[in-house]
C-alpha positions in Angstrom: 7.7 -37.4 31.5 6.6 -37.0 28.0 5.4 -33.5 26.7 2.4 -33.3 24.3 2.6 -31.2 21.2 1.0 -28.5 22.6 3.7 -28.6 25.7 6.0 -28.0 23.8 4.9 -25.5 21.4 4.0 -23.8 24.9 7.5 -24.1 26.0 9.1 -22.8 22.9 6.4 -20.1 22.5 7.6 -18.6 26.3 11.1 -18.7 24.9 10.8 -16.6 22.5 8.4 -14.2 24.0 11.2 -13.8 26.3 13.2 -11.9 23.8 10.6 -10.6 21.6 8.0 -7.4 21.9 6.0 -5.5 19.8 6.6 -1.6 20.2 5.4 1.4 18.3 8.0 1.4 16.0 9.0 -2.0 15.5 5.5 -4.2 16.3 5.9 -7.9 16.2 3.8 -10.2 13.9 2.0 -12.9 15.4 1.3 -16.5 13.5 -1.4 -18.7 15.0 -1.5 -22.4 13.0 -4.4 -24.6 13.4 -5.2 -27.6 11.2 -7.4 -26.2 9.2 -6.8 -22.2 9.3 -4.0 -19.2 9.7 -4.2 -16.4 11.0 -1.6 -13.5 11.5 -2.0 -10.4 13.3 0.4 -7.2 13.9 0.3 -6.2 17.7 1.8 -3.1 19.7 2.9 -4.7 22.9 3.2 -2.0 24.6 -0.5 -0.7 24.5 -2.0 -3.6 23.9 -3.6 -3.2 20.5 -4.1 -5.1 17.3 -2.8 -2.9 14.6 -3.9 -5.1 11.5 -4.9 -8.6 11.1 -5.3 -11.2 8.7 -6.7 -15.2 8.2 -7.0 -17.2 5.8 -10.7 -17.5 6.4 -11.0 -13.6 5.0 -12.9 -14.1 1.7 -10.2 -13.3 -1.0 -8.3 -16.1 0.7 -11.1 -18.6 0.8 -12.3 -18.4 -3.1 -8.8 -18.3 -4.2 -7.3 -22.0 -5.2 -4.5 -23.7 -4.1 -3.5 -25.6 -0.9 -2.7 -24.2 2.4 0.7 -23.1 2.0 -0.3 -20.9 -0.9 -3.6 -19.8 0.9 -0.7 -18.8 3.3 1.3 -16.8 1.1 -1.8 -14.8 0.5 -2.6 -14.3 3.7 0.7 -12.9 4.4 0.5 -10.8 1.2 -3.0 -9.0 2.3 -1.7 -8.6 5.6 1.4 -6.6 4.2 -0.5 -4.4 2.5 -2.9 -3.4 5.6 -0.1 -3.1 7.7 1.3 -0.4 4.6 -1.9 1.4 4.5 -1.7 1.5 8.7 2.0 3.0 8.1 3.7 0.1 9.2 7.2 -1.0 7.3 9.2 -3.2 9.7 8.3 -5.6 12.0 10.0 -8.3 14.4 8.8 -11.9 13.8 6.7 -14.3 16.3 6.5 -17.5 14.7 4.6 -18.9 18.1 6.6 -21.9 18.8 6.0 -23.5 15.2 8.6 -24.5 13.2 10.0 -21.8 10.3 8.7 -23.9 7.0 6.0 -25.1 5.4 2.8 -22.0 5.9 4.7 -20.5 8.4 7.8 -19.9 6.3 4.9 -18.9 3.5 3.6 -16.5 5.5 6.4 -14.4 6.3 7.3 -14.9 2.8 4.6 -13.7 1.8 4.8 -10.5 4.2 8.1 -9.5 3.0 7.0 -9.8 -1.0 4.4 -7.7 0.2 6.9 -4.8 1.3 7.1 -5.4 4.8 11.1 -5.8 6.4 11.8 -7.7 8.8 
């Protein structure tokens, strides 16, 4: 039985869910990837909430130039300085069941230039 794409990413997603949670101290930054967009957001797990999000369809992002993976790195960049301003410094990593390169891997690089550790 063959797995689709989306199986798989599904699979791998679960997998690391397993290990990884967002709490007060430590929340986990989330990475959504379509075609087109990204979109990264900083959850608490434990109560539920969205501390500080970012996409690349915020509107710095879309009049800047460049191709995806640098839209990327900017995204990760404003989302590193809202998570500052919210008082957040280090976070745990959820890449969602992509694989760590390309505007996944500019992302978080993004992140950590802006000052976040994780």
């Amino acid at each position: 039985m063959a797995f689709s794409k989306q199986d798989r990413r599904q699979k791998i997603r679960k997998r690391i869910r397993k290990d990884i949670s967002g709490t007060q101290s430590r929340p986990r930054l989330v990475v959504f990837r379509s075609n087109k967009e990204i979109y990264a957001q900083i959850v608490d797990d434990v109560e539920g909430k969205t501390l500080a999000a970012a996409s690349s369809r915020d509107k710095d992002v879309t009049s800047a130039e460049g191709n995806k993976i640098d839209k990327a790195t900017l995204v990760g960049k404003n989302l590193a300085e809202k998570a500052l301003k919210a008082g957040i410094e280090t976070i745990s990593f959820d890449r969602g069941g992509y694989l760590y390169h390309g505007r996944v891997k500019s992302l978080a690089d993004g992140a950590r230039e802006g000052g976040l550790k994780f």
